[in-house]
Each structure stands twice: as C-alpha cells, then as structure tokens.
C-alpha positions as semicolon CSV with decimal commas, in nm:
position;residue;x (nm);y (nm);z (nm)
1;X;8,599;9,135;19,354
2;X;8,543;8,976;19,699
3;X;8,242;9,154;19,748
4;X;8,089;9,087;19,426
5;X;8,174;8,763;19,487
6;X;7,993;8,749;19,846
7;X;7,691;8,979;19,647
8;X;7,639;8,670;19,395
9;X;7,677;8,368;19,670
10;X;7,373;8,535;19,868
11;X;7,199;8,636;19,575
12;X;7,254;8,462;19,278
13;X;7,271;8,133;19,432
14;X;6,957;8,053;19,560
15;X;6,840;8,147;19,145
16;X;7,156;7,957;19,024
17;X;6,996;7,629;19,208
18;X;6,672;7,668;19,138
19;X;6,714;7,665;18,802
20;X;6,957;7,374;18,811
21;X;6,721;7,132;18,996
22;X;6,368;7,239;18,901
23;X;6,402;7,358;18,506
24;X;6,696;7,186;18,402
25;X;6,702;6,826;18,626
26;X;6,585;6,623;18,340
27;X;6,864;6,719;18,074
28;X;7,219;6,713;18,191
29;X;7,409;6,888;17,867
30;X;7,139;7,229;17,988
31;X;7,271;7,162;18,385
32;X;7,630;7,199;18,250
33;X;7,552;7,497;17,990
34;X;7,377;7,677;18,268
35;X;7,670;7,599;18,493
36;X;7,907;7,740;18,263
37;X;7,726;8,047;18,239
38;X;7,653;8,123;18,583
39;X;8,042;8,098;18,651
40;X;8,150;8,312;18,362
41;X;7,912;8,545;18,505
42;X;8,035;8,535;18,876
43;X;8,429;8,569;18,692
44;X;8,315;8,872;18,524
45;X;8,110;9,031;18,773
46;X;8,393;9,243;18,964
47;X;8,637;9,269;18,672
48;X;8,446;9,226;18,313
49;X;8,749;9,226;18,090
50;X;8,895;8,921;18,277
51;X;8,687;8,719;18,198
52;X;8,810;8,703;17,825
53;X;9,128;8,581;17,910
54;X;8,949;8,337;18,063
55;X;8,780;8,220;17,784
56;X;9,103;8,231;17,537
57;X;9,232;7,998;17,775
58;X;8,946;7,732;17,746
59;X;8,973;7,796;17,358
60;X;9,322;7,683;17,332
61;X;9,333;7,397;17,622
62;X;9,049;7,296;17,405
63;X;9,243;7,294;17,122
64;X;9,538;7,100;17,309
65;X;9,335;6,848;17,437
66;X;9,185;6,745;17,084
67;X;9,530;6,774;16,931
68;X;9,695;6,540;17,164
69;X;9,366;6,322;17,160
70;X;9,441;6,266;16,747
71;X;9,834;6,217;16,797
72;X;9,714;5,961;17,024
73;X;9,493;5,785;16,806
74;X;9,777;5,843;16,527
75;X;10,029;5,649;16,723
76;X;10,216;5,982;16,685
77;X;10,385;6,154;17,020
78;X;10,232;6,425;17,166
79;X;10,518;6,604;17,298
80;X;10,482;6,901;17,076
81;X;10,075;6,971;17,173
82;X;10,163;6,896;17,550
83;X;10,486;7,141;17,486
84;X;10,273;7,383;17,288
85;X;10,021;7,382;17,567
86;X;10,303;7,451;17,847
87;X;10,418;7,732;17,686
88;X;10,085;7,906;17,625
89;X;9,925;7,883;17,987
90;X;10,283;7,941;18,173
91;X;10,330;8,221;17,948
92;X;9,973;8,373;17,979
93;X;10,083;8,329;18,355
94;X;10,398;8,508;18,309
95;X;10,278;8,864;18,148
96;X;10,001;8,911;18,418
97;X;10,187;8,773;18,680
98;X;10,553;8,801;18,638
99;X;10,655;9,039;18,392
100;X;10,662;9,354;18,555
101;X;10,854;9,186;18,820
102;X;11,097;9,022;18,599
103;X;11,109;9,381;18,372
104;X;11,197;9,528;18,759
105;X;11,501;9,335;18,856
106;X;11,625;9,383;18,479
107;X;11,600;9,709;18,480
108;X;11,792;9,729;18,834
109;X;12,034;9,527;18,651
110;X;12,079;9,802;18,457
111;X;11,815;9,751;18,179
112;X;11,567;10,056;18,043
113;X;11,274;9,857;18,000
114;X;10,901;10,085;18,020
115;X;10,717;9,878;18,346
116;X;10,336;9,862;18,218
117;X;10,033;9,800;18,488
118;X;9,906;9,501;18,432
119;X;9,655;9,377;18,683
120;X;9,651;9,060;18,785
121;X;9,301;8,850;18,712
122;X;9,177;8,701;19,004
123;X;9,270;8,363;19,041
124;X;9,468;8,315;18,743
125;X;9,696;8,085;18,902
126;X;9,431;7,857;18,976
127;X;9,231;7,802;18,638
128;X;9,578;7,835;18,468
129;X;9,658;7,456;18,657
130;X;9,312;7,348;18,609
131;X;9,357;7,413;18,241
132;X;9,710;7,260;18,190
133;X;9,596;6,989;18,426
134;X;9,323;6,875;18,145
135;X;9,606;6,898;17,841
136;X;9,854;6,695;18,101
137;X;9,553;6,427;18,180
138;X;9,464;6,367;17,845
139;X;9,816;6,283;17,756
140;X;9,854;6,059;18,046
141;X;9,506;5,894;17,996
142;X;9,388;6,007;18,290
143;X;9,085;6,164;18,109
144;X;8,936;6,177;17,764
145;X;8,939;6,458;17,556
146;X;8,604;6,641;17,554
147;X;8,457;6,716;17,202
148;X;8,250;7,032;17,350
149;X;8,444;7,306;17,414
150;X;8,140;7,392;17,677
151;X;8,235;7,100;17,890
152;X;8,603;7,224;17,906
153;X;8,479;7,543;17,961
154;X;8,258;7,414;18,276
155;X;8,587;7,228;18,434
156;X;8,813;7,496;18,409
157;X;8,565;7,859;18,488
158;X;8,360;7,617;18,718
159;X;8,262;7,885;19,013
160;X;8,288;7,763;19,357
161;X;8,652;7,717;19,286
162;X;8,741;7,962;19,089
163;X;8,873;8,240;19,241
164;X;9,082;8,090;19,592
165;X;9,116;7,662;19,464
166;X;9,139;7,391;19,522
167;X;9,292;7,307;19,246
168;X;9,085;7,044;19,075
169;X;9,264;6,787;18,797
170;X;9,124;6,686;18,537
171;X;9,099;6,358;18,592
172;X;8,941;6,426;18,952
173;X;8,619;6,559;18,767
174;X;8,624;6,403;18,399
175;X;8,374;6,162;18,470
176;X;8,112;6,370;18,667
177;X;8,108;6,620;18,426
178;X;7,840;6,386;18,224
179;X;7,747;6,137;18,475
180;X;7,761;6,270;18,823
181;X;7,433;6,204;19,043
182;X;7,257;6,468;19,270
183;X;7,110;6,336;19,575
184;X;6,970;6,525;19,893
185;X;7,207;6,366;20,078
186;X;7,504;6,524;19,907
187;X;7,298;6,819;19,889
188;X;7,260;6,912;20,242
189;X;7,632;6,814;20,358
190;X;7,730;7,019;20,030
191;X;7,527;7,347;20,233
192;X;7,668;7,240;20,558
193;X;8,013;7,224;20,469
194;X;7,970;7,579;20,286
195;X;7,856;7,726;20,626
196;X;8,145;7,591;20,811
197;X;8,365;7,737;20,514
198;X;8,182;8,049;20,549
199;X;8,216;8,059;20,943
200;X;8,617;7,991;20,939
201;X;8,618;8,338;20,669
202;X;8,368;8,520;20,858
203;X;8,375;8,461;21,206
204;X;8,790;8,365;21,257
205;X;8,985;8,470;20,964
206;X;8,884;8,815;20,928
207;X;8,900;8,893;21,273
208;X;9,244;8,728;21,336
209;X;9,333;8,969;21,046
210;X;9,238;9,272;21,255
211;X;9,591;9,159;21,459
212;X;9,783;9,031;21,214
213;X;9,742;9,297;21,009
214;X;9,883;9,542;21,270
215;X;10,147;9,393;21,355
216;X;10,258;9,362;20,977
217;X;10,222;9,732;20,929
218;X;10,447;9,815;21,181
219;X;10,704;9,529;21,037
220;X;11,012;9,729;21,153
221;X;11,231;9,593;21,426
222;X;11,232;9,917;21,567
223;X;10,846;9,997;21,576
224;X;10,725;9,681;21,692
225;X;10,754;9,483;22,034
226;X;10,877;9,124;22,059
227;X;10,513;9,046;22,239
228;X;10,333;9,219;21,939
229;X;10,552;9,039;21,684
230;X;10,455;8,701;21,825
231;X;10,096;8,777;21,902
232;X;10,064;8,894;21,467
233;X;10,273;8,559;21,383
234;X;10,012;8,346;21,557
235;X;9,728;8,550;21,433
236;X;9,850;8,549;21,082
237;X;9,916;8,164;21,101
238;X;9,591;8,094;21,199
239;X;9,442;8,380;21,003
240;X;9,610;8,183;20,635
241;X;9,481;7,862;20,757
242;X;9,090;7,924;20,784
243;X;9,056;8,188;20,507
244;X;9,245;7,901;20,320
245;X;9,074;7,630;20,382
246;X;8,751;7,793;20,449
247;X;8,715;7,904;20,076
248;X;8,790;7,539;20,047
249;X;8,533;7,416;20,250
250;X;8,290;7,680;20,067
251;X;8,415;7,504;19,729
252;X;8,380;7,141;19,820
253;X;8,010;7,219;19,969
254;X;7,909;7,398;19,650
255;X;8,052;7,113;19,446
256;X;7,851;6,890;19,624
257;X;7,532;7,056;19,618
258;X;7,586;7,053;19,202
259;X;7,698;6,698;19,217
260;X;8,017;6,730;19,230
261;X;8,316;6,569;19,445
262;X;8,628;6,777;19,479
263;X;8,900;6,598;19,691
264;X;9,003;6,789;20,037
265;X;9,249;7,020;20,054
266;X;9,330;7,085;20,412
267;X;9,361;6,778;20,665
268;X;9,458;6,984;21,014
269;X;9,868;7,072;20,893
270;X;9,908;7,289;21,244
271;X;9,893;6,905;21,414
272;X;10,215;6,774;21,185
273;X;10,523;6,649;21,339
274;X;10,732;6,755;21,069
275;X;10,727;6,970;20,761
276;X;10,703;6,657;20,512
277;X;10,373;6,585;20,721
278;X;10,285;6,959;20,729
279;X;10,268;6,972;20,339
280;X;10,124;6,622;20,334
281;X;9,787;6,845;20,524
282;X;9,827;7,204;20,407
283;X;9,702;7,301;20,046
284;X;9,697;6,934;19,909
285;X;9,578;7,054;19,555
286;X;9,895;7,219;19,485
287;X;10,102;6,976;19,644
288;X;9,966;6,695;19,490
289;X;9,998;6,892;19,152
290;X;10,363;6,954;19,149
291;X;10,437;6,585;19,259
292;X;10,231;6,431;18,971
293;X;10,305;6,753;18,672
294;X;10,646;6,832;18,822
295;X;10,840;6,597;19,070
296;X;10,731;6,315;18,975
297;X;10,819;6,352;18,599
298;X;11,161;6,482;18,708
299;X;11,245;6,113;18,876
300;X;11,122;6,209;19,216
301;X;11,339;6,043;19,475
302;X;11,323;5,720;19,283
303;X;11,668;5,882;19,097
304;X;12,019;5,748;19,107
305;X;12,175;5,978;19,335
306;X;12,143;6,209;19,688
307;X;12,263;6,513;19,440
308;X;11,927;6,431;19,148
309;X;11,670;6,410;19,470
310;X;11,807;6,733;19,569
311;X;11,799;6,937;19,290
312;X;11,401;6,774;19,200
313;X;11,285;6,900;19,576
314;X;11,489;7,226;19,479
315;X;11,269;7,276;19,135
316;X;10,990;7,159;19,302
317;X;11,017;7,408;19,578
318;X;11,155;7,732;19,350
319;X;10,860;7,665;19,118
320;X;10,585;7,673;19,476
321;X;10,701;7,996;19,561
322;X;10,725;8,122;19,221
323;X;10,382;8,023;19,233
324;X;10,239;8,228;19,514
325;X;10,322;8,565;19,363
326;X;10,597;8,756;19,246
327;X;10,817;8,881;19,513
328;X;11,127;8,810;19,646
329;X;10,962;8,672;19,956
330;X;10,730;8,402;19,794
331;X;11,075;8,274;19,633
332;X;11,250;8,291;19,981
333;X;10,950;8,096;20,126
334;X;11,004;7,858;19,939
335;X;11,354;7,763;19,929
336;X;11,339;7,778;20,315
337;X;11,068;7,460;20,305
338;X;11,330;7,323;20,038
339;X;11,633;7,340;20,326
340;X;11,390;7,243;20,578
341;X;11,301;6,917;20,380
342;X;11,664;6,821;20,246
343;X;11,759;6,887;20,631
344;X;11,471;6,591;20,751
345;X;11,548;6,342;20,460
346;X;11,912;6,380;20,438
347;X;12,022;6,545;20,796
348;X;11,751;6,380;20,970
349;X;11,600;6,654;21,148
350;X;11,385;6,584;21,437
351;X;11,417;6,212;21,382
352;X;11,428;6,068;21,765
353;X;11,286;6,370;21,941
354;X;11,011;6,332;22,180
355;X;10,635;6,374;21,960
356;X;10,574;6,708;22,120
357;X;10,905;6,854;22,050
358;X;10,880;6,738;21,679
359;X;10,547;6,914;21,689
360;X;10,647;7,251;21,842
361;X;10,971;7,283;21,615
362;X;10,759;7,177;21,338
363;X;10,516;7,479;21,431
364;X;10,760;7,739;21,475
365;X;10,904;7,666;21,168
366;X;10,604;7,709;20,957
367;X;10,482;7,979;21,170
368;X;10,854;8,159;21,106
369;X;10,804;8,074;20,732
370;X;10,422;8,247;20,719
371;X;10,605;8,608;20,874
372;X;10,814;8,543;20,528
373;X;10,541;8,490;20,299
374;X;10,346;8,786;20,455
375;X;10,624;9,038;20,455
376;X;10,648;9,348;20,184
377;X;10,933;9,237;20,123
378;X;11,299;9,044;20,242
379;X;11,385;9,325;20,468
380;X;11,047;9,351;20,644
381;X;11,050;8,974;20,711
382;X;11,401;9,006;20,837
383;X;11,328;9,249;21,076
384;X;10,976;9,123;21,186
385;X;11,210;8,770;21,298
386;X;11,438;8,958;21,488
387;X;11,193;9,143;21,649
388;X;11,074;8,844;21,787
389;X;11,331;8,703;21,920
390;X;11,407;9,044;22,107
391;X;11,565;9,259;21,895
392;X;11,234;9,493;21,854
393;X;11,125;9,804;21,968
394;X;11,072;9,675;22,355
395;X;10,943;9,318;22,509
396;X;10,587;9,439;22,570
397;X;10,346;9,734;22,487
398;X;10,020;9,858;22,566
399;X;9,899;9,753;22,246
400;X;9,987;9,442;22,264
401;X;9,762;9,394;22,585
402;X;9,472;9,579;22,455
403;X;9,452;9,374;22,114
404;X;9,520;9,057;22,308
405;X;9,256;9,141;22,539
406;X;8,954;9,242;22,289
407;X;9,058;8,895;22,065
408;X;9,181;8,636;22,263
409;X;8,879;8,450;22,262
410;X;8,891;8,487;21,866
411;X;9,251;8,347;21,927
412;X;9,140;8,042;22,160
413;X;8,896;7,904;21,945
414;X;9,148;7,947;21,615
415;X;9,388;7,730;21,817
416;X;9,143;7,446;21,975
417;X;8,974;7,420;21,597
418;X;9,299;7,390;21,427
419;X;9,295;7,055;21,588
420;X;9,079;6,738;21,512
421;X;8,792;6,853;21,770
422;X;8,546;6,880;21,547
423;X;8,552;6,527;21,426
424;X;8,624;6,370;21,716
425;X;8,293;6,514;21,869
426;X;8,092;6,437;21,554
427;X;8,233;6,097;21,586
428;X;8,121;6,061;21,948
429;X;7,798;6,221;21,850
430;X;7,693;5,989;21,580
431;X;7,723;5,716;21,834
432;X;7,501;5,932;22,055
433;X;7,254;5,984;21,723
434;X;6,929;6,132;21,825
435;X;6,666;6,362;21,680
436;X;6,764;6,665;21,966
437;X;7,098;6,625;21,809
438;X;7,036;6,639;21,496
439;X;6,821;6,936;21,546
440;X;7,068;7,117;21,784
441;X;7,338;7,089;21,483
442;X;7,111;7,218;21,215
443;X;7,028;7,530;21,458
444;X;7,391;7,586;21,518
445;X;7,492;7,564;21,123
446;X;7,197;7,807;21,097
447;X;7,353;8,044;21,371
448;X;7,646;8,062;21,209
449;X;7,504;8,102;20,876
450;X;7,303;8,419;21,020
451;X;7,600;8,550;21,218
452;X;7,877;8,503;20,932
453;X;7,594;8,678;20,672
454;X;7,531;8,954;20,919
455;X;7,894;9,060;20,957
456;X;7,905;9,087;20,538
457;X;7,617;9,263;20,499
458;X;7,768;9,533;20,790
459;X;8,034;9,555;20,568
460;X;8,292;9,461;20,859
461;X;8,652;9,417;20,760
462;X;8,675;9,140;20,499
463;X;9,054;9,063;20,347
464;X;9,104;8,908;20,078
465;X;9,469;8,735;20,073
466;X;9,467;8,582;19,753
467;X;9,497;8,860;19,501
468;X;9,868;8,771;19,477
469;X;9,745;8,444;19,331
C-alpha cells in the first residue's frame, strides 16, 4: 500500500492538479467531485476491496448526519442517531481491528471460538474519527449537515490524509468544503511543506529505522547489549516522530495546495518539560479528539472529586491505546501515560525541579514508553528495559559501534531538528529577506525533493509503521 501510495503522489498528482486548477477552477461542486474521486482511487489502489468499506461508511455517517439534522429541526433529541452512529463506526472498528484479538484472549480463557483473518484496511482508524467526528459536529452545531452525500464523501476519503492523519473534525473543514479560496501563495507553501514532510520520511525516518529496527529484532535481554538497546530506543524515538509528523507535514501541504487548512499536528513534543506538555505537542489530532468526543463529555477535571478526574484520564487513556492497535502493549502504553499524568497533577511530579531535569525525565519517560509501544509484545518490552539498564547480553558490542558509526550523522541531525531550529533560522532569515535567499531555499527544497524521490524510486528500505492503525 505504501508504495502505491508513493506510485500515485509522483504520478498521479501532477494530473490530479492539473485538472483541478485548469479544467475544473471555474466550478467548485466539479473541484470537489473530482477530489472525491481521485482519493477513492488512491484508497483503492493497493487494496481494491477496502475501499467499499469505505464507502458504506460515508453512506451511513451520511445518513446520521441528516437524521440528527431533522431531530434538530424537530426539537426532538438526537441521542438515538448520535448513539446509532457510535455503535456503527466503533463497531465497524471492532471486527477489522479488534475481534480476532478479543476472540484470542477468549479463547485462552478457555473459549472455542474459530479466529478468522481479517485484514486490517489501511487507515481505518483514521477515517473511522473523521466520520464520527461529522455525526458528533452536527449534533453539537459545530457544522451543518451536508445534503450531498459527495461532500461527506470528500471530508471523510479526502487523500492526503487518509491513510497516516491528522485527524481532521468536521468542523475544522465544514466551511472550506464549498467556500475555500486557492491562491499561489497557499499553493507554493502547500508544495514546500510536502517536501519537508517528504524529507523527514525519506531522508531521517527510514534510515533511523535501519537501527531501530535491529535492535527490536533482537528484543531479548539476553541477545542484545545495554549500548545497542539505548542506541534502537533513540533511533526508534526519533524514527516515530518524523515518519509521524512527516506524513503530517505531507498532508497539511497537500491540503493547502487544494485549498485547504488542516490544523498542525506536531509542535516539537521531544522539547516538553513534562508529559502533560509532551501530549499538548505530539499527535494533537487525536489528543484534541478524545478531550472534545471523550474527556470532555465525561466532566473532564471540572468534576466534583480527585476519584471522577481520575477515572476520566483513566478512560481517556485505556481508550488511546486501545486506539493504536490491538495488543497488549498499545493498552500498557497507555495506562503508563495515565500513571504518569495522575502522578504530575495529583503527586506533583517534577514540579520544582530545575528546567533541564524536567526535560530529561520527561524524555526518558516517553522514550521508555516508545520501547513499549514498539515491542511484539509485554515480554519483549520487558526485557528490551532491562536490557538497558544493564541487565542485557553485555554493555557494548561490535555492532553497536559499527551501526553507530555508518548513522550517527543520520542520528545528529534527528536530534538538532527535533528542536525549534528550523524556525528560529527562518525567523532570522526573513529579517535578512533577500532574493539570494529566497533562491538558496527554493534550491535546497528542490535538493531534497530530488534526493528523497531518488531513494523511492531505488526502492531503498521504506517502513511503514502505521498498518496497526
């Protein structure tokens, strides 16, 4: 699916945009009927059958949002078409994603129970939100209900965030679907930010992967070294973060160059002080999700006792790593962020400390959590940790020294761009505006453009971490 997808970025887009600004500019329902189109087509390109699952699910979140949209006008409630709505995309959710994994523990609970294969569409978890998130907005009034199924079609399939988020609401986009405005402008930061997306995939994910990866295979305590544990934790960490938010980047650029504004995802999380602040920055679609569709609807922490906060940050937190996938570790993940929070709001964790210690615990707790969410399983993850704090197969090894020599430099620049660099030397360069400038930062967007596109075509090693999603 990955590469199908890269096939139709390099060779479908340049025909995708064409057609959007030259043949269709003048007539905005044909813009968002071609749209619709070209993304069913990019869904179904890898996996055809998919994509009618995909389209089932517009039909009925169609169907939800008109319901609720007459109940409203009726004066009548709309808890039954929200409830009804709930129920079908969380359980559409459940028998791709969950139910062999819920039919496995029964059946070691002593249960006989046939396992099918089911494979899991890509991205399911992502259009499943974006769909619920339109029923959910059009309840709230955050967004009216659309009479053309095509235009609930184009919000939910809509490519450039299809497959890897962000997770768009409804009431982000409800407007722009009919009235957004194109300008050249938008246009050529939309293509630059897709290049910088495309460089953080290309140029450091992937090869931070050739590490990470590694290390992770050897996962035992007693196959891998504590220097080799610590040297895949970093990699991985930084690996997560720019295939992440680079296919964010890529999404927000292609939104822009069709007119579109998505809100930003990733705001540098690896420079947080604490893990409130940490999920403040990292993967602010879903965060922002579960406070508004989840926490907030539970009472949040506006709730009459310690005991009700608690239990909302423990839904809240159960329900993220339920999320992620289905495996013991995604669930594990997530309750450890749910100790780690009760433990700063109620225990007051790191309150007082000096700024860099708050940052460095606050970094080698998330780093600690990302060896759980990467594990097989609750046993590998256990015995990755205590290889690296020394109870692995040996301090050092030769392998350790030859990967860190043939990708440190891969390493160095994943740790100096996690930081704010990059805007604090566009900042000092727009005071320094001048045409050499301007020139020398459209040559390097093009380098890396070139570079990233070369290493695709070579078909060089190209992970894609978000199947479990």
């Amino acid at each position: 699916m990955l590469f199908s997808s890269s096939v139709f970025l390099f060779l479908f887009l340049p025909g995708v945009l064409i057609v959007y600004y030259l043949l269709l500019r003048r007539w905005r329902q044909a813009q968002n009927i071609f749209l619709l189109l070209a993304s069913l087509v990019f869904y179904a390109w890898g996996e055809p059958w998919f994509v009618l699952v995909m389209m089932l699910s517009i039909a009925a979140n169609y169907g939800f949002g008109l319901w609720v949209a007459r109940r409203q006008s009726a004066g009548t409630g709309t808890k039954v078409p929200v409830l009804l709505a709930a129920v079908f995309n969380l359980g559409i959710l459940f028998v791709f994603k969950y139910l062999t994994f819920t039919l496995g523990i029964l059946n070691r609970l002593g249960g006989a129970f046939v396992i099918p294969g089911i494979e899991l569409p890509i991205g399911i978890s992502f259009f499943t939100f974006q769909a619920l998130s339109y029923v959910l907005d059009v309840q709230r009034g955050r967004g009216q209900a659309q009479r053309s199924p095509l235009k609930v079609g184009l919000y939910i399939s809509f490519f450039p965030q299809l497959i890897a988020g962000p997770i768009v609401k409804y009431e982000t986009v409800a407007d722009q679907i009919d009235h957004r405005k194109e300008t050249w402008d938008d246009f050529a930061a939309g293509c630059t930010r897709f290049i910088v997306g495309l460089g953080k995939k290309v140029l450091l994910a992937n090869q931070l992967a050739l590490v990470a990866d590694r290390a992770f295979l050897l996962e035992g305590a007693d196959r891998l070294t504590t220097s080799f544990a610590w040297l895949g934790s970093l990699c991985y960490t930084l690996q997560i973060y720019y295939d992440f938010s680079g296919y964010s980047d890529m999404a927000i650029g292609l939104g822009k160059m069709f007119g579109f504004h998505f809100l930003e995802n990733f705001n540098y999380p690896y420079i947080s002080r604490s893990v409130t602040e940490f999920w403040r920055r990292w993967h602010i679609s879903l965060s922002t999700w579960f406070r508004d569709y989840v926490y907030f609807p539970l009472g949040g922490s506006r709730v009459s006792s310690k005991a009700k906060h608690i239990r909302n940050l423990f839904v809240v937190w159960l329900l993220t790593g339920i999320w992620h996938g289905a495996n013991w570790t995604f669930i594990v993940w997530g309750l450890f962020y749910f100790v780690l929070l009760v433990l700063e709001k109620y225990g007051h964790l790191g309150r007082g400390w000096p700024a860099v210690c708050q940052w460095l615990f606050t970094f080698l707790m998330v780093n600690f959590a990302w060896v759980i969410f990467r594990a097989d399983g609750p046993g590998e993850a256990a015995g990755f940790l205590s290889a690296m704090f020394g109870r692995g197969a040996g301090l050092w090894s030769a392998e350790t020294g030859l990967f860190f020599r043939e990708n440190w430099t891969v390493l160095l620049a994943g740790a100096v761009f996690a930081a704010p660099v990059a805007p604090a030397l566009a900042q000092r360069a727009g005071r320094l505006r001048s045409v050499a400038l301007d020139l020398g930062y459209a040559l390097l967007a093009a380098a890396i453009f070139l570079v990233s596109a070369s290493f695709i075509i070579k078909g060089t090693y190209n992970p894609f971490i978000y199947f479990n999603f």
